[in-house]
C-alpha positions as CSV (number, residue, x, y, z in Angstrom):
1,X,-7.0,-0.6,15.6
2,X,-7.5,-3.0,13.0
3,X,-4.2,-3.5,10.5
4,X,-4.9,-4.7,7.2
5,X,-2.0,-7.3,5.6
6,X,0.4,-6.6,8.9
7,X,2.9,-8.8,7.0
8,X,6.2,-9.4,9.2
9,X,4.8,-7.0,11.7
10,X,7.0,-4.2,11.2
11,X,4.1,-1.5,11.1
12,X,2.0,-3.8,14.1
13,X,5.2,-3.5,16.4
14,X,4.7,0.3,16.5
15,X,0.9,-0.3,16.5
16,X,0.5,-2.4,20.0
17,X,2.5,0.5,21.8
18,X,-0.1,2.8,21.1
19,X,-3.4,0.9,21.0
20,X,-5.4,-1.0,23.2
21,X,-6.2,-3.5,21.0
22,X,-4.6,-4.2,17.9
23,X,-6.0,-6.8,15.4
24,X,-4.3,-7.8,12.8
25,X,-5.9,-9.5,9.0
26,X,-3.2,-11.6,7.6
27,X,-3.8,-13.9,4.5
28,X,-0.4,-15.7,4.2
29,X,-0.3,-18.8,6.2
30,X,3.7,-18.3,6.7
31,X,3.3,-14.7,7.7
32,X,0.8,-15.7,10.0
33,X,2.7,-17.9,11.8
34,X,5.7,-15.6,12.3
35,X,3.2,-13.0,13.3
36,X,2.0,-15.2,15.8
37,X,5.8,-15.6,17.4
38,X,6.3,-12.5,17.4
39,X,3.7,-11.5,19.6
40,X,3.1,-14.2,21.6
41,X,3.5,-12.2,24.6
42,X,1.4,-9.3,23.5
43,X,-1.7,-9.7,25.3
44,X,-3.1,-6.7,23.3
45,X,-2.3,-8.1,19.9
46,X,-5.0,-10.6,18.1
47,X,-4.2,-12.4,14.8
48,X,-7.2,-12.9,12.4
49,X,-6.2,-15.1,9.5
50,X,-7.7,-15.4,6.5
51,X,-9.1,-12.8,3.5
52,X,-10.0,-9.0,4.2
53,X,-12.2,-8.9,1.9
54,X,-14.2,-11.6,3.6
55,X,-13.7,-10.4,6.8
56,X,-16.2,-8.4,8.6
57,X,-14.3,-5.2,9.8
58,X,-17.2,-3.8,11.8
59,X,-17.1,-7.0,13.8
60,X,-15.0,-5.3,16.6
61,X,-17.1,-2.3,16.7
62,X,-15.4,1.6,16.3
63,X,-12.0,1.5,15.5
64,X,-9.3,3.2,13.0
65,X,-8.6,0.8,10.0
66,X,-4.8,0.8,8.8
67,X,-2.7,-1.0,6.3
68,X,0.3,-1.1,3.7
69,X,-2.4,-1.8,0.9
70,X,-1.7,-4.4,-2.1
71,X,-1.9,-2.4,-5.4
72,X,-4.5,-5.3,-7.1
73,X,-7.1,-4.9,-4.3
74,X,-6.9,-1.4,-3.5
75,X,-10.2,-0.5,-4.6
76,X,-12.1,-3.1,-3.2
77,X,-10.4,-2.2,0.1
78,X,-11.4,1.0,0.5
79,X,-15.0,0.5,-0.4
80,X,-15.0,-2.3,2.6
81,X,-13.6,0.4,4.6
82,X,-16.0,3.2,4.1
83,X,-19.0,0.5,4.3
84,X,-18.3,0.4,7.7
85,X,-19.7,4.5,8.3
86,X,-20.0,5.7,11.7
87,X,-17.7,2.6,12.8
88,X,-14.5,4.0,11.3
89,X,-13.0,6.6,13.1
90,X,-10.3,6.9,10.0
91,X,-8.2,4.9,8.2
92,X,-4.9,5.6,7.3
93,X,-3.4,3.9,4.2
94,X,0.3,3.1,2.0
95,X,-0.9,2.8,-1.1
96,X,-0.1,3.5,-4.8
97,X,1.1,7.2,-5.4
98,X,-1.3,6.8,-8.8
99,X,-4.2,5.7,-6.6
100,X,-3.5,8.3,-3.4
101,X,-3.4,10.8,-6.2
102,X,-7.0,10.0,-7.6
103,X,-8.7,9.8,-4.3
104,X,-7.8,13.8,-3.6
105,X,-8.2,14.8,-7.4
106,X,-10.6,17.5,-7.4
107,X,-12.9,18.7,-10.4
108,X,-10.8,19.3,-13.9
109,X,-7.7,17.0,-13.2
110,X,-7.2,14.4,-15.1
111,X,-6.7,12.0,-12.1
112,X,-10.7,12.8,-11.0
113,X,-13.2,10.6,-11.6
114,X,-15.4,7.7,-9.7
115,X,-13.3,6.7,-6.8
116,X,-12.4,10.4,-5.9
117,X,-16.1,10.9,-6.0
118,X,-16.9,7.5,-4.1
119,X,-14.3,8.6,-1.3
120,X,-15.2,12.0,-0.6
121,X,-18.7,11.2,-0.7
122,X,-17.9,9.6,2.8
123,X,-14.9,10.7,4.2
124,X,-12.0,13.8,3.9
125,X,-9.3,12.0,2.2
126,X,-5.8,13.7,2.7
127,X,-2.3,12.8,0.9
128,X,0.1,13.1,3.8
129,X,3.3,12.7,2.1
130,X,5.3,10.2,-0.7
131,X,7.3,7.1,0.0
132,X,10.1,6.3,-2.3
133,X,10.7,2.4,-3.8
134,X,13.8,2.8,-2.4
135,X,11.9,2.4,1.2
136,X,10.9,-1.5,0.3
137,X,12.4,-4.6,0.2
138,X,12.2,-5.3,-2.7
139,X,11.5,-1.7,-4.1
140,X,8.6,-1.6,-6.1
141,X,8.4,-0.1,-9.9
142,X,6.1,2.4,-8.7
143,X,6.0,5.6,-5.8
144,X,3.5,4.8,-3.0
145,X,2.3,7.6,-0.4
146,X,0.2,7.6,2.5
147,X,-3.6,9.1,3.0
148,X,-5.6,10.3,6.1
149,X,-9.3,9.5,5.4
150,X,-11.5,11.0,7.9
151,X,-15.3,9.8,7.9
152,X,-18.0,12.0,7.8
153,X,-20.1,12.4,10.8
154,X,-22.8,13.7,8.6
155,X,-23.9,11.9,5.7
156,X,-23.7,13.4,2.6
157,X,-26.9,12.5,1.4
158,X,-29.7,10.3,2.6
159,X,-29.4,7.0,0.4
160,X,-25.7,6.6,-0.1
161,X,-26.1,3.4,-2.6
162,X,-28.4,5.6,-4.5
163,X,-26.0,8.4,-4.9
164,X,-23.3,6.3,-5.9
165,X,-25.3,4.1,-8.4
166,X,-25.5,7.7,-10.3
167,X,-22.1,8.8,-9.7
168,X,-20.8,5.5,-11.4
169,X,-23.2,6.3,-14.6
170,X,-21.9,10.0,-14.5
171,X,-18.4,8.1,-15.1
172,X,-19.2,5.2,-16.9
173,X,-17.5,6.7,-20.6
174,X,-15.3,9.6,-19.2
175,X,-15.3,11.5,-22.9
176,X,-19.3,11.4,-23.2
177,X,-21.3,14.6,-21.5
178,X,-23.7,13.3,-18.9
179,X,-26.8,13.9,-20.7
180,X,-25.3,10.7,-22.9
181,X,-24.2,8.6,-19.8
182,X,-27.0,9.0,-17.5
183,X,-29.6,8.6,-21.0
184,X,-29.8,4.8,-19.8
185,X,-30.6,5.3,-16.2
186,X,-32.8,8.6,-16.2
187,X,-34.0,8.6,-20.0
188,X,-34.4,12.4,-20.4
189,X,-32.2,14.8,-18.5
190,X,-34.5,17.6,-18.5
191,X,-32.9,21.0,-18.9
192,X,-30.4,20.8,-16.9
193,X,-27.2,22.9,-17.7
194,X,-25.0,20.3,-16.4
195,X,-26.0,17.5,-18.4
196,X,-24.0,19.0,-21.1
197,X,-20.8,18.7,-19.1
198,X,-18.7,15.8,-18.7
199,X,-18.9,14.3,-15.0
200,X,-15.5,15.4,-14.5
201,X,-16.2,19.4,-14.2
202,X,-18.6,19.1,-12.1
203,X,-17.8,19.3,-8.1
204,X,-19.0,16.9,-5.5
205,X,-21.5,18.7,-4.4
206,X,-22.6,19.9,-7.9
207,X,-22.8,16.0,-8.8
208,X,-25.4,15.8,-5.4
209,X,-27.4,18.3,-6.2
210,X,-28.1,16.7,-10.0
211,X,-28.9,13.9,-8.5
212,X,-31.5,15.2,-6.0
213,X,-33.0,16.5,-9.3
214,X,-33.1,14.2,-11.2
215,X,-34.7,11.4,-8.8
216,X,-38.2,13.9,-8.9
217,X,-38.0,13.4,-12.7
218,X,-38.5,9.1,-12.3
């Protein structure tokens, strides 16, 4: 397991009972040394010190990716994470009620939009269930709740950057049809019935199959 910002260790104590191997990212120089006393004697426990998001998480090979996330860097997180593909077995993440929200919005909420489409592109994302502030010391302004997300075996589609390039157009200006957001990428959207809609009515897959279309029109 890998455990993103383990902090005092309360989450990695549970961790190291259950894993073989549990390495832990930890970018607070005082943490890390209290992490380091804590489990001196824990053979299975390996302290990496220094900043996820210049850490190399496919470095240990396959392994499920965990974490109490920081609300600022959530998004950058989870991209790292699903970068890593057939190397994550899944990640399971406390995170922002807002953001957990978002990433299992489906077409026509108000909550559904790039990241929702960037997550499920890659992985099953599941909200498990809602922490309370009350559950943190000291309790944050905001609810938190915890997500499943379970890789795809089989990629969605064959050029993943592609895909996602045109999935951030389709969202670029959320009130603006598609036919207006994707006029700087793809010039002319043909015919296409769906270039009319906003990116947020259309479906996952109905968002893939545009695509595929359009890349025979450039």
């Amino acid at each position: 397991m890998v455990e993103i910002g383990p902090g005092r260790g309360a989450l990695t104590a549970h961790l190291v009972e259950r894993a073989q191997r549990v390495v832990a990212v930890e970018l607070d120089h005082i943490l890390a040394a209290g992490l380091r006393l804590k489990f001196a004697h824990t053979p299975q426990f390996e302290l990496v010190e220094g900043d996820v998001l210049a850490t190399d998480l496919g470095r240990w090979g396959r392994a499920v990716v965990v974490g109490n996330l920081p609300y600022y860097i959530t998004s950058p997180i989870l991209e790292r994470t699903l970068a890593l593909g057939p190397l994550l077995k899944r990640a399971v993440f406390l995170m922002q009620k807002e953001v957990a929200e978002r990433l299992v919005a489906g077409p026509g909420s108000r909550d559904y939009g790039y990241l929702s489409v960037r997550t499920r592109a890659q992985a099953d994302a599941r909200l498990l269930f809602t922490v309370p502030p009350r559950a943190f010391q000291p309790p944050p302004k905001v609810d938190s709740a915890v997500v499943l997300l379970t890789i795809r075996q089989t990629p969605l589609v064959e050029d993943m950057p592609g895909f996602l390039k045109f999935a951030a157009a389709c969202f670029h200006q959320k009130r603006k049809n598609l036919k207006n957001n994707l006029a700087a990428v793809y010039g002319e959207t043909g015919d296409f019935a769906e270039a009319r809609l906003r990116a947020e009515q259309l479906s996952l897959e109905q968002l893939v199959d545009l695509w595929r279309r359009l890349r025979e029109l450039v």
